[in-house]
N, C-alpha and C positions, 0 to 999 in steps of 0.2 A: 062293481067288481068285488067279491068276495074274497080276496087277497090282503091281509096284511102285511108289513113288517117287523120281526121280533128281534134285534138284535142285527140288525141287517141281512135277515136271512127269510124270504117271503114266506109267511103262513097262509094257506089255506083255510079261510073263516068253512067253505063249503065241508070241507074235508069230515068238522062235526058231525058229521051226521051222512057218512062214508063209514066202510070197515078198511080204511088205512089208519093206522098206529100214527102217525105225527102229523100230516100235513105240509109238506116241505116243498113248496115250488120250485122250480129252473126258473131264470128270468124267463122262459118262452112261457111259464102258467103251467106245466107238468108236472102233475106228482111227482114226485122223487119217493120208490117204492122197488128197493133192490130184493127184496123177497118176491115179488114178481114176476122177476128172471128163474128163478128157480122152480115158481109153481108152474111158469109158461112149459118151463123145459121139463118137468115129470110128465106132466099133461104130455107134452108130445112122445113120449119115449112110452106111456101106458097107451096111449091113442093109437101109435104109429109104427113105435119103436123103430125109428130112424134116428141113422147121425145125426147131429145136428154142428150148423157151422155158424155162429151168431157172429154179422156184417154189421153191425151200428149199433149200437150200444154209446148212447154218448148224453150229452147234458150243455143246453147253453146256460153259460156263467160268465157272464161279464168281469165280473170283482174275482173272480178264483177263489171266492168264500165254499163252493164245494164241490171242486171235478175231482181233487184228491183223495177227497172221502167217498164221493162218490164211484171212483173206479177202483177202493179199496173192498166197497161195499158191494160190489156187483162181481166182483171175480169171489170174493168170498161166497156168495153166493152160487157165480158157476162151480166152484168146487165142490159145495155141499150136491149140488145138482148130480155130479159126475162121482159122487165119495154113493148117492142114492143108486147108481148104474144108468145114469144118461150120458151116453155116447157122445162126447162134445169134440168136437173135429177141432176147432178153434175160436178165439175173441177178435176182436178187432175194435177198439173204441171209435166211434164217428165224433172228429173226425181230426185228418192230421192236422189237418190248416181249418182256420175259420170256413165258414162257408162264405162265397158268393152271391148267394141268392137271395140272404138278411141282410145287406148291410144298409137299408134304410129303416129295419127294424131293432140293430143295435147287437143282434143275437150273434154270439160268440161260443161254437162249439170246440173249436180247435186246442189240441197239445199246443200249438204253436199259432200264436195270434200273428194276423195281418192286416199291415194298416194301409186300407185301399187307398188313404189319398197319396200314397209313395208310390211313385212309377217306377220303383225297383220291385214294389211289393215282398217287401224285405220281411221274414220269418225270425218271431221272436218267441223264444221256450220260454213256457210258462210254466209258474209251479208244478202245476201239476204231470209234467212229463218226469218228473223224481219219482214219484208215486211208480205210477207205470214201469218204468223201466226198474225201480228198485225189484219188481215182483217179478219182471221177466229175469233179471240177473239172478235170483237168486235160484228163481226153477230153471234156468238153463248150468248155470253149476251145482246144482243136483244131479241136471239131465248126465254131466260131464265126469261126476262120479260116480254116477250108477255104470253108465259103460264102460269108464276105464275099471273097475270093478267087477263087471258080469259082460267082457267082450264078447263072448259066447253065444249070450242072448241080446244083443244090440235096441235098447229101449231107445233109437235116436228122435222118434215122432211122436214119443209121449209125452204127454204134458205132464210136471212134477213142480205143483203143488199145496203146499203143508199146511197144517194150519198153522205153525209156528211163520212161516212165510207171512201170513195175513195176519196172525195177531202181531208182529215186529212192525207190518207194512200199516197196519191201526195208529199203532202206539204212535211212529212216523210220522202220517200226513191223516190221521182220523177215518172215521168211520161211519155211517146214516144206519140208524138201525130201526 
């Protein structure tokens, strides 16, 4: 296995001799490569030029060493996507809750971990639902005073935002670059 670890955070020995910039694994062995999402999404908007509405978008992290920067770094990215004229309908991180399907492989994607040996299977917020939600609150009271502002022209379905949004939401809970 061509995996290390640097600081508790797995490197990619393979990655040298890749054109990814760091090397940064998920506990699952995935690149962690948030520029990605943005070349995925030009390609399709020059390809297609279709909406597009991204369903999973997510990262197993056991330790929460990096969903926060991880979903600081991937929305900053669909911004630039959307600031370049792709159509982005909406995000959705995968996933709310841990998955079912890993849990003899340890793999933990959820905002909210669950610990299957509990037969309440009781939901616990993990750091990284701060991140997330800090960046929804702040573009939904943009969304709040844009309308109460221009009632006239009702921007209720657009997405708003900044990059001041993403560099606070950085500074906050971090970034993958």
């Amino acid at each position: 296995n061509p995996a290390q670890f640097l600081g508790g955070i797995q490197i990619n020995k393979a990655a040298n001799n890749s054109t990814y910039p760091h090397g940064i694994l998920s506990d699952s062995g995935w690149e962690i490569y948030p520029k990605g999402l943005y070349e995925i999404l030009v390609h399709i908007e020059k390809t297609w030029n279709k909406p597009v509405l991204i369903t999973e978008n997510g990262i197993a992290d056991s330790s929460e060493n990096l969903r926060s920067a991880f979903i600081v770094s991937h929305i900053e990215q669909l911004k630039r996507a959307m600031d370049s004229g792709v159509d982005v309908l909406g995000y959705f991180h995968w996933t709310l809750t841990d998955n079912y399907d890993f849990p003899n492989l340890g793999l933990k994607f959820g905002l909210y971990s669950v610990d299957l040996n509990d037969p309440n299977l009781v939901r616990h917020e993990t750091n990284s639902v701060n991140a997330y939600k800090f960046i929804i609150n702040q573009s939904n009271s943009l969304i709040a005073q844009n309308n109460n502002n221009n009632s006239a022209t009702s921007n209720i379905n657009k997405v708003i935002i900044t990059d001041s949004i993403i560099s606070r939401a950085a500074q906050l809970y971090g970034a993958i670059y």
